[in-house]
N, C-alpha and C positions, 0 to 999 in steps of 0.2 A: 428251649426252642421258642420262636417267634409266631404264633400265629395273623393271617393279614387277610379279611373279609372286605373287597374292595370291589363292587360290580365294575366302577367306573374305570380303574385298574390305575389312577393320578394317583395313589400313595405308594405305589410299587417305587418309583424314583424316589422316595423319601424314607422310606423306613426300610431296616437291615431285617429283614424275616427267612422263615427256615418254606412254611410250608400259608400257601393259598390258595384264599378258596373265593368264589364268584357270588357264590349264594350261602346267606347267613343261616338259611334251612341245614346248609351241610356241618355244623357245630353239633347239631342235636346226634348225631353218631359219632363225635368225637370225644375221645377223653381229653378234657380242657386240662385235666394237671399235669398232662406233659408239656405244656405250655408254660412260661414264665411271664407272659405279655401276648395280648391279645389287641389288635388295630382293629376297627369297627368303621369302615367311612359309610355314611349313613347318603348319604346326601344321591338319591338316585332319580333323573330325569327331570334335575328342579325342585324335589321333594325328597322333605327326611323321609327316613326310615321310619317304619313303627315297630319293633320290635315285639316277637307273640312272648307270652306270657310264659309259656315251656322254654325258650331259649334264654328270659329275664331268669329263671331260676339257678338255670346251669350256671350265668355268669356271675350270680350271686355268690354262690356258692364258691367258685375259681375265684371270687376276689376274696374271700371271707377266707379264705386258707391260704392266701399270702401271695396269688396273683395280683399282676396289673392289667388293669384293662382299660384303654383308650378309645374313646368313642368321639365321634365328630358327628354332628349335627343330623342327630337322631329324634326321632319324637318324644317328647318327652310331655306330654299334656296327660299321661296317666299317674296316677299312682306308683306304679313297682318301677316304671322307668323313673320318672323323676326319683324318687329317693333310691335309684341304684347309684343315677350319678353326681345325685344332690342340686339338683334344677329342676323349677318348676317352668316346664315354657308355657309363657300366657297368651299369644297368639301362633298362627300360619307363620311360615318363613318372609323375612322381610329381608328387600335387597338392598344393598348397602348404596348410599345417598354422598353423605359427605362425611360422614362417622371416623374415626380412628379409634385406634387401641391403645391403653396405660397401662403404663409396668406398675402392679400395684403396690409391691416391696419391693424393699433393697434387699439384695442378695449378694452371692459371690463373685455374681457374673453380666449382672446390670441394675440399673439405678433406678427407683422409684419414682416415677414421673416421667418418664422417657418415653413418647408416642412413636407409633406405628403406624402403617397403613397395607389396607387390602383392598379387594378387590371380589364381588361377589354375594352371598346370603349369609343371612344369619337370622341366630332365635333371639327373639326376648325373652324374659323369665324372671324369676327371682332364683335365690339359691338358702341354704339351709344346710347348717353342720359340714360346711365347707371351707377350704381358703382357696379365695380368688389371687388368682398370679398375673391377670389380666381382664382391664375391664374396657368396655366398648362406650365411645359418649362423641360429643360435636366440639370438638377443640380447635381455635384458630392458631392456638400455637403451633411452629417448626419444628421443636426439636424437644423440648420439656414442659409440663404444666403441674398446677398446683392440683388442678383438680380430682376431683375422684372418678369420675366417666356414673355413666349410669347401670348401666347393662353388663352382666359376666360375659367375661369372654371366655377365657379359660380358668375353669376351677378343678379341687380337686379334694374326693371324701374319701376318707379311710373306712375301710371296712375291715374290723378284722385282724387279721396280718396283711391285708394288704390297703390296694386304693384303686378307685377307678377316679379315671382323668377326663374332663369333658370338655370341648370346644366347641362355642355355639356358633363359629364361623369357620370359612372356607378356609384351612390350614395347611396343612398335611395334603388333601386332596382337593385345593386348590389347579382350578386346569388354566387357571393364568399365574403360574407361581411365580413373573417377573413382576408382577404387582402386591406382593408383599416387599413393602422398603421403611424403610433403609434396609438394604440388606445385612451389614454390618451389626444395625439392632438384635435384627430377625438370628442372625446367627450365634448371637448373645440368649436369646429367649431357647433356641437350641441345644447352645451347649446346659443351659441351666435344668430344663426336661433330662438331658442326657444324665447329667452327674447327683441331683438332687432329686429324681423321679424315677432315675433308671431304666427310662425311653430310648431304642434303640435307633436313633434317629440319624439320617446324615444333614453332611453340613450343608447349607443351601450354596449355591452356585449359582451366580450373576449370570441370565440370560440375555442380558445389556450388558456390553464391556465396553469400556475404551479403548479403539485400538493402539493409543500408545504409539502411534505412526509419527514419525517425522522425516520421512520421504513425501513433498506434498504432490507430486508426480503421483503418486499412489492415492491421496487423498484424494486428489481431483478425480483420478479415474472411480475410484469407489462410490465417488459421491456421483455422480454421472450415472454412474450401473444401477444407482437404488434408481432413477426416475424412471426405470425400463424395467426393472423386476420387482416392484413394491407395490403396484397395481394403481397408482398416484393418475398413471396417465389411462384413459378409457383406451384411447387407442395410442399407439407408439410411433406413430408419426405426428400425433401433435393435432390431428385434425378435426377431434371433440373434446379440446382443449383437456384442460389439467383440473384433478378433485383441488380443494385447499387442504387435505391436511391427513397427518394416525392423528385419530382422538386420542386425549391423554387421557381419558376413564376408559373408553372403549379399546381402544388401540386398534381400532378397525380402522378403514378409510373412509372421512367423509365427504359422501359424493355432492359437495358444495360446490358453484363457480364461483369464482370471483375475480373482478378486472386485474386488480392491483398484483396477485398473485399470476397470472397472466403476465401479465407485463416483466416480473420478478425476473419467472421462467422464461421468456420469451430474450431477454437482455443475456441471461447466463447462455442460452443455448447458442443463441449469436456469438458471443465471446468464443465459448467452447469448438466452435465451427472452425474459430479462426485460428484456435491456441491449438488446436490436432489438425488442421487442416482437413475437415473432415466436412463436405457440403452437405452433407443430409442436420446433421445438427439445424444450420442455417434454413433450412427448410422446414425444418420443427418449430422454429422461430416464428418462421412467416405465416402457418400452420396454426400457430396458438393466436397470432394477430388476426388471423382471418377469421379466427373462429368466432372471437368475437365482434368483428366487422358482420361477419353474417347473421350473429345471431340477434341482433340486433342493441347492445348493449349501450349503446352511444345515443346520443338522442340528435338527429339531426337534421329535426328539422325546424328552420329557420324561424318561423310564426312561435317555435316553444318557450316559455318564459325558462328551460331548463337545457337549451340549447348547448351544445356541445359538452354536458356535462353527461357522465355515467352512472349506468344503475351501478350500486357496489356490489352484487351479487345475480344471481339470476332470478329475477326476481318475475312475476309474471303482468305486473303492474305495466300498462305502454310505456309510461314515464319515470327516468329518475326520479325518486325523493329524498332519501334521506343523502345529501348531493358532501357527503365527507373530504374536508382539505385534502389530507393524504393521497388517499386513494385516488384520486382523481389527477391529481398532481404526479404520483406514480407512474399511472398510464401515458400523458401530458410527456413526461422527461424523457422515458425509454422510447415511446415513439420517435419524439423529434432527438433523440439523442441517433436509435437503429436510422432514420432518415437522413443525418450526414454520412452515417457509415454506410445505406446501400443504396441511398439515391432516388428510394422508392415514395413516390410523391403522396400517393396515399398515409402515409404515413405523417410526411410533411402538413397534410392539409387537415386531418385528423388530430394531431399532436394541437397545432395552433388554434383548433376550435374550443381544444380543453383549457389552454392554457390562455384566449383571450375571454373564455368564460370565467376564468377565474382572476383575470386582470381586472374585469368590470366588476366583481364583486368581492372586489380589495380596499379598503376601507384609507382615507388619507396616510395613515402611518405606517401603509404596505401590511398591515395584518389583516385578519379576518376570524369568525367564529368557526370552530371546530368543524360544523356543522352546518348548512343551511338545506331548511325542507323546501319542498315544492310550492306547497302551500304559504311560505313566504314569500318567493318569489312572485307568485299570481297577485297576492295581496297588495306588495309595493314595490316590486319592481327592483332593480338592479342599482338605481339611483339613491334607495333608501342605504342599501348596506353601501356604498361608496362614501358618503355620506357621514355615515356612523363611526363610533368608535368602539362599536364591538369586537372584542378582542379575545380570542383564545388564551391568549399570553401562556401557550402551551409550545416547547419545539415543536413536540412529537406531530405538533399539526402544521405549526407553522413554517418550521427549518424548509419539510420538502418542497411546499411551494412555492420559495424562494428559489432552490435549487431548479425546479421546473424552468421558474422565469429564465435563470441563466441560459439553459439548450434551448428557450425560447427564442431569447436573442442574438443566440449564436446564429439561430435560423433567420429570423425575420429580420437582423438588423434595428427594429422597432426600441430606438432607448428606454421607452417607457415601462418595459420589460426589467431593464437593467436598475435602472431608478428607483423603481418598485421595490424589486430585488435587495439592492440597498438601502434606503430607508426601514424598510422593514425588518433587518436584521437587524439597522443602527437601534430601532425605538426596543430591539429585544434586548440589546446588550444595556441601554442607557434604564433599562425597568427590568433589572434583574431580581431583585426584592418581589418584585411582582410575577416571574416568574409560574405559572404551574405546573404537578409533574402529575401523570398519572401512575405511573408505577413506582420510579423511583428516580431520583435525582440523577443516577447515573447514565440510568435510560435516557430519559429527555438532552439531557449535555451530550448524550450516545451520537445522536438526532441533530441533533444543533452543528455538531459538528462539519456536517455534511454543506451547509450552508454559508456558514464560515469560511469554509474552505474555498469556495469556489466562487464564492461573492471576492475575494481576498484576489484569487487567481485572475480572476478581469480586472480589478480595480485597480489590486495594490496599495488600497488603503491601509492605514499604519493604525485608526481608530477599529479596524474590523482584526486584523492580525494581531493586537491587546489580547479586542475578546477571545480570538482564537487562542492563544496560545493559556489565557484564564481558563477557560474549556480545559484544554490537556492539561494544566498543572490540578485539578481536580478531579479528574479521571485517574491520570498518575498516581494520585496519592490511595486510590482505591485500585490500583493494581497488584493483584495476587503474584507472589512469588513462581505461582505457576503461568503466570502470561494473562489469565483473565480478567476480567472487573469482577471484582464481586458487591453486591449488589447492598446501594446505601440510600439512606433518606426515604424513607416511603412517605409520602404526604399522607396517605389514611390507613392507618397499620391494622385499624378494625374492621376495614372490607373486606368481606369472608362472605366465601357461599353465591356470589353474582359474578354476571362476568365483569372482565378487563379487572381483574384484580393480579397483587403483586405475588410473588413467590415464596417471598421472604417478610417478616412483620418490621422485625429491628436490624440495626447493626451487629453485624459482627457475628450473622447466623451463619457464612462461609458459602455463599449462593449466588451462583452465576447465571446469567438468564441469558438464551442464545435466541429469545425472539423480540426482547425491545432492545437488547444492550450492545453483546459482546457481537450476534451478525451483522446488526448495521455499521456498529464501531469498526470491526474488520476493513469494510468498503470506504467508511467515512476518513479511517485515520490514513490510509491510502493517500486519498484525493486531498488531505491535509501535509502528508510526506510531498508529494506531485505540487502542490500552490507552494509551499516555504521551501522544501529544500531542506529545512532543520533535523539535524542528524539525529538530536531527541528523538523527536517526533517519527523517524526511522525506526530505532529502536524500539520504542512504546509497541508499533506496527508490528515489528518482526514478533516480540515475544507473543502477542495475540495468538499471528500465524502458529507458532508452536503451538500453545495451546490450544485453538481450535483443531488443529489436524489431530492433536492428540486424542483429544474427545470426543472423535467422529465415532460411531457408534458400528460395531464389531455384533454382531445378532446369530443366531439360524434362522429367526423369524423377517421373514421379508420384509416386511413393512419398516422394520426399525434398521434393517445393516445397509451403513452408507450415511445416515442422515445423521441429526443433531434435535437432540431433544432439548425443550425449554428449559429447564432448571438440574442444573450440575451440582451436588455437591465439592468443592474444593478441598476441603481436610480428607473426607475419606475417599474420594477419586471414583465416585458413582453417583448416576441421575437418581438424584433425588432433591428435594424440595417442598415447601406447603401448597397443595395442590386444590386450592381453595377456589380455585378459578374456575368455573361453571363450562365456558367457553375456548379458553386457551387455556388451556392448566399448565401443570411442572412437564407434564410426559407429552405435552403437545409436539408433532413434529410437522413442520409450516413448509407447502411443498414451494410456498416461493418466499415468504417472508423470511425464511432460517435458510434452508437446504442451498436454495440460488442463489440468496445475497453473499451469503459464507465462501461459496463457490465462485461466485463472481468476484469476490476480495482476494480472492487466491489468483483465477487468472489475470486480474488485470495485473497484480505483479509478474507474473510469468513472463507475460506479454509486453510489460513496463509501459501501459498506457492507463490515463487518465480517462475521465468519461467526456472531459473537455475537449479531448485531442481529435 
């Protein structure tokens, strides 16, 4: 028989027991030898367990005559406890940061070196007349490392005829057990407990699935349903705008604003308005626009050296500063893009304030710095950066405010727009060597695309359709048999632990990334099928579409069913990834940068319209 001491009652789904019990007091009137295995989750209200020295005896005793006994994250700072389980813990509970787990042998059932990850507290300590089967340490690798980690994770001392087993983190009575991954690992360190320890354990169960959908009639509507039952929107009309995002450590929602994600959502729900024929969407649209209109997020007023540019988050500061390419160019396109579609002049005169603030501070060769703060602008003025040749030589910054310029002058007529628009792609294609990426090469060409496309679609130049189509034969060659990109070239494979870092360190880890690469790529290779016509470029697009409707994430937990997490593994066909990212990690889910652009690449096929049209 199985005995299972669980206050929390998180190891009941995980372990096969006969008989439990709530309180580890109720052991001392049990006879422990009809027991063959005993579960001990210690871990109660944040705090191990200390276990009394009367109930240390009994289980001494039950291991010493040929019991097992498994205990999780129990006190162990005394004497009888640490050498029952063979760990001495040297501090209080410490919650876990950026840490992972090592498989510390090879075995029958997994390989030495193979990391893990979790989610929650654990003990430090040393250990003593033990073997370690896993150890805790700060690893920037993916998927294997050399190292040894520092800290026992799971050990195990023989007493006897038998052994007691100890885990100094959140396992077994983990209450976020979708944050043990790889699951596929985890299920490996399982069966190994099971067949080699004699642990009656079950197998773990994906609480993230793929749904494997390729109905995208379905996709759309599921992805629609999570921005209504995931808690994303404050209110469901749209009218105190949208959080940004599920934390990927937390997996809660963070109540962040931001313009650019606004804008995201504000584009999708319009689309969606028009692909169900459904006006309230349309009104969510206008609803997310207004909210930011009222809240003041735009700067406009005319005397401001940071005129018509946006705060990028909600920030409390009167003025924009940190005045980001992107972002702002984001807002910029979808405004004046929604303003040919409803006519609404607000929109129009908004849109072109961003977009001729970012005209003036566009530098001869149509590029610009990532970045311009406030405080530069006060300092020299708008004439200094036009002037300059400071250059991001980044897509990821530069692509969209090309693409900006084009719905600029779809609007305004203004060729200098257009001009802009072109040069500035020409001086990215002709300084490709010079190129930078922040995540990965795939990323950024992700990005670039977008602009390619539709610089190509006005022109018809034959020098920009080259690059174009250099762009897809590079992407191409990094497309997965399953329809994704998976993710190559990181420029700094040792950024770990800060944010905007990559998912993936090298090639060939099998990682797909759905918030710089495979969402925008969705929309971009779209608008790149829409400008050529090339049936290639059709195809590339279609398999995407498979792929992402396949990956769309299938939950009971709200926050996650309907959306699309950052970092997919491709071989074993579940979110997972190096989760190194401080800010946007692998389990990030982006309520406009993933969820609306993915959605918006779906219906504008539906729809068979361009964002030009």
């Amino acid at each position: 028989m199985i005995a299972l001491v669980d206050k929390s009652m998180e190891m009941k789904s995980q372990v096969l027991f006969n008989h439990y019990f709530s309180n580890i007091k109720e052991l001392l009137h049990e006879d422990l030898h009809q027991y063959t295995c005993i579960f001990i989750n210690g871990l109660n209200n944040g705090k191990p367990m200390k276990l009394s020295y009367e109930i240390l005896e009994k289980l001494w005793t039950f291991v010493e005559q040929g019991g097992i006994l498994y205990g999780e994250l129990i006190n162990c700072d005394d004497f009888p406890s640490s050498r029952l389980f063979g760990f001495k813990q040297d501090f209080t509970v410490t919650n876990h940061r950026l840490e992972k787990l090592v498989i510390s042998r090879d075995n029958s059932f997994c390989k030495k070196g193979k990391l893990l990850e979790w989610h929650g507290p654990f003990l430090t300590g040393f250990t003593f007349d033990t073997e370690r089967l896993l150890n805790i340490g700060h690893f920037k690798e993916t998927h294997c490392t050399e190292d040894e980690g520092k800290y026992p994770g799971i050990v195990v001392k023989n007493h006897g005829e038998g052994k007691a087993i100890f885990a100094t983190f959140s396992f077994l009575g983990n209450d976020q057990n979708w944050t043990l991954r790889p699951n596929w690992v985890w299920n490996q360190i399982i069966k190994w407990l099971q067949m080699e320890y004699h642990l009656p354990l079950k197998s773990k169960h994906l609480v993230i699935q793929p749904s494997k959908e390729n109905n995208l009639k379905k996709t759309i509507e599921k992805g629609m349903n999570w921005f209504l039952t995931s808690g994303i929107l404050p209110k469901e009309d749209g009218s105190l705008g949208i959080y940004e995002n599920v934390h990927s450590i937390r997996s809660d929602i963070s109540k962040d604003f931001r313009p650019d994600c606004h804008a995201h959502t504000a584009l999708l729900f319009y689309l969606y308005g028009k692909y169900a024929n459904e006006p309230k969407w349309i009104e969510r649209s206008q609803n997310l626009l207004n909210y930011l209109f009222e809240a003041g997020y735009q700067d406009t007023d005319s005397d401001s050296a940071t005129y018509g540019f946006w705060k990028w988050f909600q920030s409390p500061k009167e003025k924009p500063d940190q005045l980001f390419s992107d972002d702002n160019s984001w807002v910029a396109l979808v405004l004046l893009y929604l303003y040919r579609k409803t006519g609404k002049t607000e929109y129009k005169e908004r849109g072109l304030l961003t977009a001729y603030a970012l005209l003036h501070t566009q530098n001869k060769n149509g590029l610009r710095p990532e970045c311009i703060r406030e405080k530069e602008l006060l300092d020299h003025g708008t004439t200094y950066f036009k002037n300059s040749t400071m250059a991001s030589m980044n897509p990821h910054f530069e692509a969209i405010v090309h693409s900006a310029f084009i719905q600029a002058y779809l609007v305004s007529k203004d060729d200098t727009f257009l001009q802009t628009a072109y040069q500035g792609t020409v001086s990215l294609l002709d300084n490709k060597r010079d190129l930078k990426f922040m995540y990965s090469k795939t990323a950024g060409y992700s990005r670039f695309l977008l602009s390619l496309a539709q610089v190509f679609a006005v022109t018809k130049d034959e020098t920009i359709l080259k690059g174009l189509h250099e762009v897809m034969d590079y992407l191409a060659k990094n497309q997965h048999e399953l329809g994704g990109i998976e993710e190559h070239d990181n420029p700094d494979p040792d950024r770990y632990g800060t944010e905007d870092t990559g998912v993936f360190r090298m090639n060939g880890e099998g990682i797909a990334d759905q918030l710089y690469t495979n969402n925008f790529l969705l929309m971009n290779a779209w608008e790149a099928w829409k400008a050529t016509g090339d049936p290639t470029v059709k195809e590339f697009y279609e398999k995407l579409v498979r792929f992402l409707s396949s990956i769309q994430i299938t939950s009971p937990k709200l926050e996650f069913d309907g959306g699309w997490m950052r970092s997919f593994h491709l071989e074993s066909g579940e979110y997972f990834g190096n989760n190194g990212d401080t800010g946007w990690g692998a389990y990030v889910i982006e309520s406009g940068w993933t969820n609306a652009i993915i959605l918006s690449g779906l219906i504008l096929k539906e729809i068979d319209q361009s964002l030009l049209d």
